[in-house]
CHARMM internal coordinates of N, CA and C (Angstrom, degrees):
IC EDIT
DIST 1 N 1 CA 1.4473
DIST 1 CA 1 C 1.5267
ANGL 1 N 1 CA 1 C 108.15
DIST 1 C 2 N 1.5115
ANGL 1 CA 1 C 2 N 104.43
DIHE 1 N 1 CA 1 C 2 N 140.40
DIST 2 N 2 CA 1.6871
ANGL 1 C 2 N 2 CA 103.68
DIHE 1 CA 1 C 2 N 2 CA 175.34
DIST 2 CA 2 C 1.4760
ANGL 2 N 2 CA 2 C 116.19
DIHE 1 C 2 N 2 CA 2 C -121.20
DIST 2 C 3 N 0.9228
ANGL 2 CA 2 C 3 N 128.04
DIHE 2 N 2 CA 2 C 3 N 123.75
DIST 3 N 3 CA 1.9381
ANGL 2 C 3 N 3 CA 120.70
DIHE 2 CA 2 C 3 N 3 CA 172.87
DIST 3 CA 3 C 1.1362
ANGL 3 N 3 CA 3 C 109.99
DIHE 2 C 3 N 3 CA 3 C -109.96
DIST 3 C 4 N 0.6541
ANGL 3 CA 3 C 4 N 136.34
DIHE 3 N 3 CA 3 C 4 N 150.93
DIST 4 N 4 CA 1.7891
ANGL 3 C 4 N 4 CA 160.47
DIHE 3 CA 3 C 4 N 4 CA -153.99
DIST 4 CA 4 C 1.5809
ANGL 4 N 4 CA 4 C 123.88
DIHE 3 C 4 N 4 CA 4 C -125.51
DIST 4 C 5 N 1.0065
ANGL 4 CA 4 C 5 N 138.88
DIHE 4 N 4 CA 4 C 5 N 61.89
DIST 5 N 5 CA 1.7779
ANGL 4 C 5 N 5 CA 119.22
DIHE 4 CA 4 C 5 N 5 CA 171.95
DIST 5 CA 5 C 1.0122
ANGL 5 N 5 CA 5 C 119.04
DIHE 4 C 5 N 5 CA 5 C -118.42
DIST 5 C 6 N 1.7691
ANGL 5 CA 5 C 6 N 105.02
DIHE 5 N 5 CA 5 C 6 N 167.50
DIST 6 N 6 CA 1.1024
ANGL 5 C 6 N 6 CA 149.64
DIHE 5 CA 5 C 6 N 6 CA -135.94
DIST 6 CA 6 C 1.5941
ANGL 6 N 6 CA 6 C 94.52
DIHE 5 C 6 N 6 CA 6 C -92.50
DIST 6 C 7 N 1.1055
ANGL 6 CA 6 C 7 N 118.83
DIHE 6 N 6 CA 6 C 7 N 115.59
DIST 7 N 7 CA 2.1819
ANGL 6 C 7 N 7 CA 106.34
DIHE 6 CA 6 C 7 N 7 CA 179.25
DIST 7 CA 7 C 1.6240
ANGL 7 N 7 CA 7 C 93.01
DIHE 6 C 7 N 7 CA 7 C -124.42
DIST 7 C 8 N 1.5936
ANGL 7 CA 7 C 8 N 105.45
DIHE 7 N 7 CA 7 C 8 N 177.88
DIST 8 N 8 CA 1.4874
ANGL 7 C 8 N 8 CA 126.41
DIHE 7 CA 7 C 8 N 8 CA 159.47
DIST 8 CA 8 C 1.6515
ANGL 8 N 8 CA 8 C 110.91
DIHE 7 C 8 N 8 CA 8 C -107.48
DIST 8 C 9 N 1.3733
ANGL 8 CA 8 C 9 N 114.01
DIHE 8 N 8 CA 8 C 9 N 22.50
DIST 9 N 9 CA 1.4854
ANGL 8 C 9 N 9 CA 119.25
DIHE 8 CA 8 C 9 N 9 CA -159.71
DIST 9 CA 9 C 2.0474
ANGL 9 N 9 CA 9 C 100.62
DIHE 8 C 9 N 9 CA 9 C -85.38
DIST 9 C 10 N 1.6598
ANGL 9 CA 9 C 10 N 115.02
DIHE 9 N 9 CA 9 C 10 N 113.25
DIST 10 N 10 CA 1.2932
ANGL 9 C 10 N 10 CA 74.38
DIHE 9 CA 9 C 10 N 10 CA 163.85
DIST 10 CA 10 C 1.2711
ANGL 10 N 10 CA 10 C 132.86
DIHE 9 C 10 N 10 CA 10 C -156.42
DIST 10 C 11 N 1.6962
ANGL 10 CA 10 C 11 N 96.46
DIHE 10 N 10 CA 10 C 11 N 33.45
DIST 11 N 11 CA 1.6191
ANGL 10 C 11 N 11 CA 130.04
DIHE 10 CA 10 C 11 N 11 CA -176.73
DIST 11 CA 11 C 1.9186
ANGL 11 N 11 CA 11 C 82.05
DIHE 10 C 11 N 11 CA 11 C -105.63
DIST 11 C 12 N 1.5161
ANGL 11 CA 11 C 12 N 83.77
DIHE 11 N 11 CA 11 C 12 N 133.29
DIST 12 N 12 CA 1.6988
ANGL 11 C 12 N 12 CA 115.28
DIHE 11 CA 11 C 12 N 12 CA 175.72
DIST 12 CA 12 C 1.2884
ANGL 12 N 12 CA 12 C 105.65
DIHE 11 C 12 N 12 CA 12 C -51.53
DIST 12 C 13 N 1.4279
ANGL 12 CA 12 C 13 N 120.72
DIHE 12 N 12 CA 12 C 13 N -60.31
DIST 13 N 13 CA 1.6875
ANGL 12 C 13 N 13 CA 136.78
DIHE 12 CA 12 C 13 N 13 CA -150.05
DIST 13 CA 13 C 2.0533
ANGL 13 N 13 CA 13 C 85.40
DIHE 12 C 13 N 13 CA 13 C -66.62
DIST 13 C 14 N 1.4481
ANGL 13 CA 13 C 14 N 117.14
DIHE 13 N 13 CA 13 C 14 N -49.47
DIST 14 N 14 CA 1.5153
ANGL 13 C 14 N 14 CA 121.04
DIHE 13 CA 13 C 14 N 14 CA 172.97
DIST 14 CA 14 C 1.3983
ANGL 14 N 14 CA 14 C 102.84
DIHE 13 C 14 N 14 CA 14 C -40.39
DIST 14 C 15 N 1.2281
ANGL 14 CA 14 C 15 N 112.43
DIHE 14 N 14 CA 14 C 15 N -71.22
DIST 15 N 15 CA 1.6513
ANGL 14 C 15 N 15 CA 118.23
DIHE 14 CA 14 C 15 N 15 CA -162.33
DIST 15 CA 15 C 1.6052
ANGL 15 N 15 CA 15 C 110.18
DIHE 14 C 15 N 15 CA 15 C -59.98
DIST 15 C 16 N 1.1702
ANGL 15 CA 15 C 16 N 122.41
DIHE 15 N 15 CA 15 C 16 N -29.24
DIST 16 N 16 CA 0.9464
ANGL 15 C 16 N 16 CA 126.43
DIHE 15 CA 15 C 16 N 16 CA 174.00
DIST 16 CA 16 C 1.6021
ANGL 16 N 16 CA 16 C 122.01
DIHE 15 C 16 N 16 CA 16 C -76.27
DIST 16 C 17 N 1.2119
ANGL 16 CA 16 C 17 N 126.88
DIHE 16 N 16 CA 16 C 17 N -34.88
DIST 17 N 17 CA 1.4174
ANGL 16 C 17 N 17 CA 161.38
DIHE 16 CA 16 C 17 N 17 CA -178.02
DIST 17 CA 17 C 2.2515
ANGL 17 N 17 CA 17 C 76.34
DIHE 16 C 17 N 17 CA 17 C -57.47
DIST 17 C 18 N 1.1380
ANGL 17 CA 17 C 18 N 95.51
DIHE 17 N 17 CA 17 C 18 N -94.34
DIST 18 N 18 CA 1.7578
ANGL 17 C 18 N 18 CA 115.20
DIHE 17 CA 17 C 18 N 18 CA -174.98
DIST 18 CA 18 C 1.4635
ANGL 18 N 18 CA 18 C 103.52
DIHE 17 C 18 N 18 CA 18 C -33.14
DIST 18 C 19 N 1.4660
ANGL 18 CA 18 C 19 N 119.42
DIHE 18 N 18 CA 18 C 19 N -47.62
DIST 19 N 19 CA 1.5179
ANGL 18 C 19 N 19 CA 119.83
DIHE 18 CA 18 C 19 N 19 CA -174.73
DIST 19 CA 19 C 1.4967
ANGL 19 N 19 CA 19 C 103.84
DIHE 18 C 19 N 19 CA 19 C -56.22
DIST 19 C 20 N 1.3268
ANGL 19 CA 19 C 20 N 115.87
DIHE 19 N 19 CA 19 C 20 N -49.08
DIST 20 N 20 CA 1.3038
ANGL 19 C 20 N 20 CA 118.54
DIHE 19 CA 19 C 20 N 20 CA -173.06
DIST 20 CA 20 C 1.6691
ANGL 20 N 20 CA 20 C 117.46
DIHE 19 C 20 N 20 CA 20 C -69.15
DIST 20 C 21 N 1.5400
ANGL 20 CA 20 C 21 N 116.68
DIHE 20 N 20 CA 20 C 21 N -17.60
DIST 21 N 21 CA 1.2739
ANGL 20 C 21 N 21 CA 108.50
DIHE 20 CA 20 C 21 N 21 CA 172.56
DIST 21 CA 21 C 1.6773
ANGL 21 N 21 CA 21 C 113.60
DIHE 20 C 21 N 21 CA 21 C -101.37
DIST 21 C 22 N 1.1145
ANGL 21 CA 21 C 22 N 98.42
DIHE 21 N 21 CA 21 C 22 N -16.92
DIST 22 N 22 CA 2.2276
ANGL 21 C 22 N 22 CA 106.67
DIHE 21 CA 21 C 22 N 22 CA 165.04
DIST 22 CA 22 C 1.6004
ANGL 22 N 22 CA 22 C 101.94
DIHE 21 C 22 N 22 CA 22 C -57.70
DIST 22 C 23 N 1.1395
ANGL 22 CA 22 C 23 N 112.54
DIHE 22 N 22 CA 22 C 23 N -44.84
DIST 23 N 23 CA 1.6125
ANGL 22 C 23 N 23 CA 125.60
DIHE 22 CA 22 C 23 N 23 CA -178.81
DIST 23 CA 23 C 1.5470
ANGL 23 N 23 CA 23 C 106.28
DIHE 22 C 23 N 23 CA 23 C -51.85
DIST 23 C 24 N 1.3933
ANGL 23 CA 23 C 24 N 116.22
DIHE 23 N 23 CA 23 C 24 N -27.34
DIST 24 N 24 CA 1.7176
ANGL 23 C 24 N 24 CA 110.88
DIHE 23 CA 23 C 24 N 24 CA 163.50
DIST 24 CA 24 C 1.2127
ANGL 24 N 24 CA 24 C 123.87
DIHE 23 C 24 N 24 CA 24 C -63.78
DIST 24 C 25 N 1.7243
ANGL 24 CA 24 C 25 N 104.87
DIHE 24 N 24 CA 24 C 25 N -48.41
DIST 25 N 25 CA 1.4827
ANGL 24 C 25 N 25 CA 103.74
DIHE 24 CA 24 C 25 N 25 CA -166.31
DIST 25 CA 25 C 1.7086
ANGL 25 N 25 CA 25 C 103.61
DIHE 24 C 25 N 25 CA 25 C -71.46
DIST 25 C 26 N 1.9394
ANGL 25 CA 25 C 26 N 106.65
DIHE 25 N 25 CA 25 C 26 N -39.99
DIST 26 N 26 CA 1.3102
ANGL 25 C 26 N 26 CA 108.75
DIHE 25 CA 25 C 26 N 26 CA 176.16
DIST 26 CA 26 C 1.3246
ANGL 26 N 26 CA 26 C 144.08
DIHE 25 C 26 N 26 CA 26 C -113.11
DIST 26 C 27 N 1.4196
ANGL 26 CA 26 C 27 N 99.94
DIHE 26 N 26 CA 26 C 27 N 61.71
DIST 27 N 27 CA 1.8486
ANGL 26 C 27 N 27 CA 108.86
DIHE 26 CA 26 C 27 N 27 CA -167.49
DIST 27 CA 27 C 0.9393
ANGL 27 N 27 CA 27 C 115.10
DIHE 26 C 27 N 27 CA 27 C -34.61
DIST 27 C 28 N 1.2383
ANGL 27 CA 27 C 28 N 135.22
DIHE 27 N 27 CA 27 C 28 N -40.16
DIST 28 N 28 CA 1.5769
ANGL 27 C 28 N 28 CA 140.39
DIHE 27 CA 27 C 28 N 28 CA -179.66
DIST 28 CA 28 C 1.9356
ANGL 28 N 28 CA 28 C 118.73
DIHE 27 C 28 N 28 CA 28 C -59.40
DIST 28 C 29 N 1.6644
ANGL 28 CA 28 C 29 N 91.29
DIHE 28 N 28 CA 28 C 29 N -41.81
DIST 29 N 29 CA 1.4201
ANGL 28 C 29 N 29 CA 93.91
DIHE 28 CA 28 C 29 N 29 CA -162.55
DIST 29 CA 29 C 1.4726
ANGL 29 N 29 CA 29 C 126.20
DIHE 28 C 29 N 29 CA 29 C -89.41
DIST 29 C 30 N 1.0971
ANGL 29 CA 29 C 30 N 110.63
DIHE 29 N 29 CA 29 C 30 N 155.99
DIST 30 N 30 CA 1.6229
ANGL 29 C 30 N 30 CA 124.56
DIHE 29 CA 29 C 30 N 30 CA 172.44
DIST 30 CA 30 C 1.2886
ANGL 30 N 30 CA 30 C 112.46
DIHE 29 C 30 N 30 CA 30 C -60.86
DIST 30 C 31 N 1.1474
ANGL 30 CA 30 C 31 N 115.60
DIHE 30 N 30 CA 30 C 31 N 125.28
DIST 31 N 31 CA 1.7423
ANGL 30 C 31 N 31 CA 120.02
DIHE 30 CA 30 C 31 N 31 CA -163.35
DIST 31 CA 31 C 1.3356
ANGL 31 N 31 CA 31 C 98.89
DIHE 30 C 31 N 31 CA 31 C -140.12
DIST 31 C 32 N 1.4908
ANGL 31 CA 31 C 32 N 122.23
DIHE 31 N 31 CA 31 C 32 N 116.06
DIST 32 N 32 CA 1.8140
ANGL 31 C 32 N 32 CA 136.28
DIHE 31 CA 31 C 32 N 32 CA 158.91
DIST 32 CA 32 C 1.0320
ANGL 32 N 32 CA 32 C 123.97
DIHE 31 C 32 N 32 CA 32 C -153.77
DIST 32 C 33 N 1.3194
ANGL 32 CA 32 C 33 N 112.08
DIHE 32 N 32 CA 32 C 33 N 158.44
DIST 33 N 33 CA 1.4955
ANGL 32 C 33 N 33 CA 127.24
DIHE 32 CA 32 C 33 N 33 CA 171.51
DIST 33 CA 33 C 1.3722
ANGL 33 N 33 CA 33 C 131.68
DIHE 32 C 33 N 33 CA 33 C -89.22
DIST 33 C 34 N 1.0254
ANGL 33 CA 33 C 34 N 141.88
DIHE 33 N 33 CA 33 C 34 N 88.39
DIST 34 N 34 CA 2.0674
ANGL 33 C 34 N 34 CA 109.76
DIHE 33 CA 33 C 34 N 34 CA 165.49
DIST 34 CA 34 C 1.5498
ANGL 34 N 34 CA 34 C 103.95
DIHE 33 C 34 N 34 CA 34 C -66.67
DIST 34 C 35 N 1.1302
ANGL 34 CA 34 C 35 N 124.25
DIHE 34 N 34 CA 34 C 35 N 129.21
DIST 35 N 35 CA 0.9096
ANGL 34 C 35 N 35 CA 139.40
DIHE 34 CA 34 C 35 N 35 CA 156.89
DIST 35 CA 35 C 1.7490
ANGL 35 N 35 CA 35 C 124.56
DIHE 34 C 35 N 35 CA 35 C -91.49
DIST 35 C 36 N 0.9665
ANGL 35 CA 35 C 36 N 100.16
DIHE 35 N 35 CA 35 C 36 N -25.50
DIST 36 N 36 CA 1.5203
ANGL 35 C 36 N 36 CA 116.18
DIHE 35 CA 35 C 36 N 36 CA -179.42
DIST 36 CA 36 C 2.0431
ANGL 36 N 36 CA 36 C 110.67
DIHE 35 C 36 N 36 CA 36 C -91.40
DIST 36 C 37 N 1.6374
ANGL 36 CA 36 C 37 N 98.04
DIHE 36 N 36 CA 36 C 37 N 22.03
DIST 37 N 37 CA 1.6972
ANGL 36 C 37 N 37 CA 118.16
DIHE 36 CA 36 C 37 N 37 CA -175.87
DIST 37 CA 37 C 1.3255
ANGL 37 N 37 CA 37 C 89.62
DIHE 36 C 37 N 37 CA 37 C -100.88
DIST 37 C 38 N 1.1618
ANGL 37 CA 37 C 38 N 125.23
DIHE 37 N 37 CA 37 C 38 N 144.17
DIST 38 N 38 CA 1.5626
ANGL 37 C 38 N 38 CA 128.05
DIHE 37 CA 37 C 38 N 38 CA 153.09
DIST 38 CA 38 C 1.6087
ANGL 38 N 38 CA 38 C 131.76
DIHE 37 C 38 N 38 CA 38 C -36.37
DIST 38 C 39 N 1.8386
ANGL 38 CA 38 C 39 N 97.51
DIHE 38 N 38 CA 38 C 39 N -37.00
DIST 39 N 39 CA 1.4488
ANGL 38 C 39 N 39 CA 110.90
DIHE 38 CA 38 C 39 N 39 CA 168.21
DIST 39 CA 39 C 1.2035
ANGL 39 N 39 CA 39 C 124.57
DIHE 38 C 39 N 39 CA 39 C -103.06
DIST 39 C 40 N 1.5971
ANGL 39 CA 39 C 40 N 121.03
DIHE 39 N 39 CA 39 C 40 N 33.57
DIST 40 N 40 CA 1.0470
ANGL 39 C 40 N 40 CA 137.73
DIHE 39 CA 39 C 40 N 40 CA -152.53
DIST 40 CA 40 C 1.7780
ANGL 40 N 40 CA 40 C 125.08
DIHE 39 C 40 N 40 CA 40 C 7.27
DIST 40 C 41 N 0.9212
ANGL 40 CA 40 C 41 N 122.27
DIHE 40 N 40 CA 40 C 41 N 44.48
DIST 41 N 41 CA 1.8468
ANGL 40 C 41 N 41 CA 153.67
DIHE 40 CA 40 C 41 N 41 CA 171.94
DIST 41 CA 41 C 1.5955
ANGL 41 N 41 CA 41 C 90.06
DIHE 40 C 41 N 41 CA 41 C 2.88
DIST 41 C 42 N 1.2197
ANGL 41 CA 41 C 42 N 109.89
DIHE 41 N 41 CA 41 C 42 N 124.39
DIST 42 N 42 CA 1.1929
ANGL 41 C 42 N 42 CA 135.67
DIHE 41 CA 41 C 42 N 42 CA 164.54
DIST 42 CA 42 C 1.8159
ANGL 42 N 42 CA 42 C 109.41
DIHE 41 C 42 N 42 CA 42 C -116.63
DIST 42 C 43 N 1.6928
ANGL 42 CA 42 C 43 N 121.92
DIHE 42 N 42 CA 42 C 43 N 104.08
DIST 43 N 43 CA 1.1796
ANGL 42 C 43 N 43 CA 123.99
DIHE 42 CA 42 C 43 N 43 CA -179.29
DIST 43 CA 43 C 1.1779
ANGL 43 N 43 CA 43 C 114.27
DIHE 42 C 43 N 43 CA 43 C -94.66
DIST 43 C 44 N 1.5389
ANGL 43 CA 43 C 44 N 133.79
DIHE 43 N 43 CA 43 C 44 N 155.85
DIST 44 N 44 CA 1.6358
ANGL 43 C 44 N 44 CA 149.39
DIHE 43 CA 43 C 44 N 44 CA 168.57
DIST 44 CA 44 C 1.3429
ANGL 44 N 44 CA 44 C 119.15
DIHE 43 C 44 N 44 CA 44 C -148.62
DIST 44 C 45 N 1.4705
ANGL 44 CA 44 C 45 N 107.30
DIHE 44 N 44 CA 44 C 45 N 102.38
DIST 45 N 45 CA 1.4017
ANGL 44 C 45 N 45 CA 98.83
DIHE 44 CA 44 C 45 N 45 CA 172.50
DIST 45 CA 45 C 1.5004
ANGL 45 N 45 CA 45 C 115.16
DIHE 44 C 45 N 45 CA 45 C -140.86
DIST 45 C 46 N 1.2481
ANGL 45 CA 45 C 46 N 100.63
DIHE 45 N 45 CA 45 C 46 N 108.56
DIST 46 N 46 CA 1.5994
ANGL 45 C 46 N 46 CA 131.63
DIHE 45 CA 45 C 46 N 46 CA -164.69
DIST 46 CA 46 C 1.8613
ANGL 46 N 46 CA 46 C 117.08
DIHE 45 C 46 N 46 CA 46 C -119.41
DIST 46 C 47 N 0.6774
ANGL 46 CA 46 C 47 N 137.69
DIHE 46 N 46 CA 46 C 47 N 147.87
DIST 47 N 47 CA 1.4810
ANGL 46 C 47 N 47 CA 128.36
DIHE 46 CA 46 C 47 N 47 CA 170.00
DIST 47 CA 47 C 1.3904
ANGL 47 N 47 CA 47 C 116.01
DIHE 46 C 47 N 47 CA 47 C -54.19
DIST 47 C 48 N 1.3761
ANGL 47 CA 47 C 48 N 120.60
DIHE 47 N 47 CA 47 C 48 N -43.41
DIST 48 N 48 CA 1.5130
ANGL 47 C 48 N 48 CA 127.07
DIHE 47 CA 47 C 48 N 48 CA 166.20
DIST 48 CA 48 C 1.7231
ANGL 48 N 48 CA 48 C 110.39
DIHE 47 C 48 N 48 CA 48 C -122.01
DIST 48 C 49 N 1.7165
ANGL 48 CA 48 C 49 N 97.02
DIHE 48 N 48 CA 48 C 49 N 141.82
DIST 49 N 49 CA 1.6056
ANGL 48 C 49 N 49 CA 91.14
DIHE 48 CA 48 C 49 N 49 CA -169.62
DIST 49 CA 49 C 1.8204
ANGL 49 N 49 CA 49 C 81.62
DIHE 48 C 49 N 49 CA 49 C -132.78
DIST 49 C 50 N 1.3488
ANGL 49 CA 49 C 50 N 103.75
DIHE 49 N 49 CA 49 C 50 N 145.11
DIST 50 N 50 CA 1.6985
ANGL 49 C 50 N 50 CA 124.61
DIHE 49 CA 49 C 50 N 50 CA -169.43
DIST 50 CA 50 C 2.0904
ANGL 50 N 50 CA 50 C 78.68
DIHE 49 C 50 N 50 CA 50 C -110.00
DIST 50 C 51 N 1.2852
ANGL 50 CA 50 C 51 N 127.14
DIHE 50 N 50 CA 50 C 51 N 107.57
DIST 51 N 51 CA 1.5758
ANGL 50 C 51 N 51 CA 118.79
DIHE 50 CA 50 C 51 N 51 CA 166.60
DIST 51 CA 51 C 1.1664
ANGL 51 N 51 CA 51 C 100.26
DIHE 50 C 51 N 51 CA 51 C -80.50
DIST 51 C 52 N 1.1681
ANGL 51 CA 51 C 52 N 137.45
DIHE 51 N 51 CA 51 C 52 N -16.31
DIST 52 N 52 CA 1.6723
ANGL 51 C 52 N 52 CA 139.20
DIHE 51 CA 51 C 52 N 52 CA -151.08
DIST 52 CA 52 C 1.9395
ANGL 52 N 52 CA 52 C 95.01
DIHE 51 C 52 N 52 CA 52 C -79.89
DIST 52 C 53 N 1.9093
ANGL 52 CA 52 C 53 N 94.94
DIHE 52 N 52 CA 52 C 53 N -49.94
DIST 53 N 53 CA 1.9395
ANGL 52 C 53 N 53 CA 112.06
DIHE 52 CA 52 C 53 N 53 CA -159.15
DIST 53 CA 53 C 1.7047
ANGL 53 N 53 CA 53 C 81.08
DIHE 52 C 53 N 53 CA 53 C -83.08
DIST 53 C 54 N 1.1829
ANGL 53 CA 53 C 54 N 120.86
DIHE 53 N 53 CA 53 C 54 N -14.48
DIST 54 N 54 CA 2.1042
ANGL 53 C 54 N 54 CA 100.90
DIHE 53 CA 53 C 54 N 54 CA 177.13
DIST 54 CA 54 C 1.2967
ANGL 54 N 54 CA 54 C 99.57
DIHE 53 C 54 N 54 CA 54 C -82.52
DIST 54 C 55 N 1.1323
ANGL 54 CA 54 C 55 N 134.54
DIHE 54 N 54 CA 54 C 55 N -43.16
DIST 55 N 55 CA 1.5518
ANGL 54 C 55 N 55 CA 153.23
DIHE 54 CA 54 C 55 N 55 CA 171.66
DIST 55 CA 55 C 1.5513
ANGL 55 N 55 CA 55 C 90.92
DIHE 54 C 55 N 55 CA 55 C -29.54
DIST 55 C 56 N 0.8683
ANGL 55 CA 55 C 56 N 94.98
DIHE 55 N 55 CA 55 C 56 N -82.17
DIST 56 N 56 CA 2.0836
ANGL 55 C 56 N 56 CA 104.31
DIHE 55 CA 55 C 56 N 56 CA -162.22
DIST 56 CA 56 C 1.0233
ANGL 56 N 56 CA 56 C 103.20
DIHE 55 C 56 N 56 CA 56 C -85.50
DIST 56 C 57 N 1.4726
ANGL 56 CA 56 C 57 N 139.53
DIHE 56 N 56 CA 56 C 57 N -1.05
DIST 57 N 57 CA 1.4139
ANGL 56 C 57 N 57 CA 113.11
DIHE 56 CA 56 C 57 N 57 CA 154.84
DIST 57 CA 57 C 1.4343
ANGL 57 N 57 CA 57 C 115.23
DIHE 56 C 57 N 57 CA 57 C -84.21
DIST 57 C 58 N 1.2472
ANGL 57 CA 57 C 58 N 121.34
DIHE 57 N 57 CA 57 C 58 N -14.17
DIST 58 N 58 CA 1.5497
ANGL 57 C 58 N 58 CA 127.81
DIHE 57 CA 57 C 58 N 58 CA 170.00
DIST 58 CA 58 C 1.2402
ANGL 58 N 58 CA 58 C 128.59
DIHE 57 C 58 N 58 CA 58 C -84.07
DIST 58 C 59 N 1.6770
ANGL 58 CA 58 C 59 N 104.62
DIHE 58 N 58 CA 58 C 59 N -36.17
DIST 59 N 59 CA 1.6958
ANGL 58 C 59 N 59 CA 121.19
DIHE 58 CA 58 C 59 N 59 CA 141.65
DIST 59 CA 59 C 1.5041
ANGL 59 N 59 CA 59 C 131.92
DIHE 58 C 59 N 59 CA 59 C -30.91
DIST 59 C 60 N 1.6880
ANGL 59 CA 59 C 60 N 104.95
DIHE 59 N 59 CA 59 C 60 N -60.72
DIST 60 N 60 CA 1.3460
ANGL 59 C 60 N 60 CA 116.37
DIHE 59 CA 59 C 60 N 60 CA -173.20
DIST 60 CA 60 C 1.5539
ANGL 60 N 60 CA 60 C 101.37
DIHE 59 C 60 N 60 CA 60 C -89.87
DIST 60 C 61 N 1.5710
ANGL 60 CA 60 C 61 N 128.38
DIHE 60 N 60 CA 60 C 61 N 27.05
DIST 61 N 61 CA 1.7434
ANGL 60 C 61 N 61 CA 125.71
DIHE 60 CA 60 C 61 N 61 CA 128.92
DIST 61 CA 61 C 1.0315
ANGL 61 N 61 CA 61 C 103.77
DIHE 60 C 61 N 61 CA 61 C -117.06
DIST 61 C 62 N 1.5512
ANGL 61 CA 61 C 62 N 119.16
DIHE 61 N 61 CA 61 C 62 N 53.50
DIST 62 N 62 CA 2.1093
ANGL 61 C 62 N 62 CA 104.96
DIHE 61 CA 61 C 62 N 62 CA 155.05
DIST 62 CA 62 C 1.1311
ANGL 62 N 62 CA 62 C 90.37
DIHE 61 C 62 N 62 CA 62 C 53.79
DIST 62 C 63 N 1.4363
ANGL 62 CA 62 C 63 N 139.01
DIHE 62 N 62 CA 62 C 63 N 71.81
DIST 63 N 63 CA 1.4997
ANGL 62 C 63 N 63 CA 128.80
DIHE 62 CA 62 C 63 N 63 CA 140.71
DIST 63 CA 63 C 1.7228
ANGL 63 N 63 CA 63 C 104.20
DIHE 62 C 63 N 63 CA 63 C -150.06
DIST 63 C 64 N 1.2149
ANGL 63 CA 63 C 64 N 101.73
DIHE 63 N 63 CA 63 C 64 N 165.08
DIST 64 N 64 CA 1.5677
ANGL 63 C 64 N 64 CA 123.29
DIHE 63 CA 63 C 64 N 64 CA -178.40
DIST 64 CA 64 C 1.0503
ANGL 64 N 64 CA 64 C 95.70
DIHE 63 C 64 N 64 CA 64 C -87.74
DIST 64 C 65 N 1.8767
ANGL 64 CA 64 C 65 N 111.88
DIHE 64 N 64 CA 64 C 65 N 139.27
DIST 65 N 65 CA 1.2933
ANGL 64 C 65 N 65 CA 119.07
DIHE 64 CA 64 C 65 N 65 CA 157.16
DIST 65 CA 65 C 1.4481
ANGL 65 N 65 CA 65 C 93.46
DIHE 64 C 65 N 65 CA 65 C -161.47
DIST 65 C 66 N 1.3364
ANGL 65 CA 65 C 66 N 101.29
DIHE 65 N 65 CA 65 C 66 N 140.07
DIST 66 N 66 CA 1.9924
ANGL 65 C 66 N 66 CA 105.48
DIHE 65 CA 65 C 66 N 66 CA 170.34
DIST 66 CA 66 C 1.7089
ANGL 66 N 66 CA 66 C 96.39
DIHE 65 C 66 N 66 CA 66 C -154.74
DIST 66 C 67 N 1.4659
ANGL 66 CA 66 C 67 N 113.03
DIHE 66 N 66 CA 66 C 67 N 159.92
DIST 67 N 67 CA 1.5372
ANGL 66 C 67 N 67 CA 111.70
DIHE 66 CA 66 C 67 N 67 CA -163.45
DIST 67 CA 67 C 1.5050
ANGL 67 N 67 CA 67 C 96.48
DIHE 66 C 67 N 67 CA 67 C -87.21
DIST 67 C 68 N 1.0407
ANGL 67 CA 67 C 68 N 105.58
DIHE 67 N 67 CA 67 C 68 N 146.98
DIST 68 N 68 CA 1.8443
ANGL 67 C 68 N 68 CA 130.92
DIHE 67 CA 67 C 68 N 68 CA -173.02
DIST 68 CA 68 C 1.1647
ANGL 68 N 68 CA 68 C 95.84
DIHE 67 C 68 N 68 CA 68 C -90.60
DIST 68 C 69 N 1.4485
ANGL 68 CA 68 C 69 N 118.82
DIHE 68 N 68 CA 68 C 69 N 112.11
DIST 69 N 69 CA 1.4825
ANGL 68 C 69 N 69 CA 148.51
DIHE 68 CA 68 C 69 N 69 CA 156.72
DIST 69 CA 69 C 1.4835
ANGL 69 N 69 CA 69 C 115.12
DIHE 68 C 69 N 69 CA 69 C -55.97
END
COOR INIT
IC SEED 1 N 1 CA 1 C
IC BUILD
């Protein structure tokens, strides 16, 4: 499974900072950014994806994130 969202994230050392705490909820999964996307692309692709715990872990550092339609 892959989910997709939409962030305001768009200093590396940030994205990276967040990658490393998604990596809790999803040890398994593939975790990146484009940042250089217009919607600055936040990727997840894990067998099971929680959008709610990507939500608020990107939330709870002052940043935007909602899943890309």
């Amino acid at each position: 499974m892959v989910e997709i969202f939409k962030t305001n994230i768009a200093h590396v050392d940030v994205a990276n900072a967040i990658i490393e705490q998604l990596q809790h909820h999803f040890p398994q999964g593939k975790i990146n950014f484009d940042l250089e996307d217009c919607d600055r692309i936040l990727r997840i692709e894990n067998q099971h994806i929680e959008p709610m715990a990507v939500i608020k872990v990107v939330s709870d550092n002052n940043y935007y994130c909602e899943i890309l339609e």
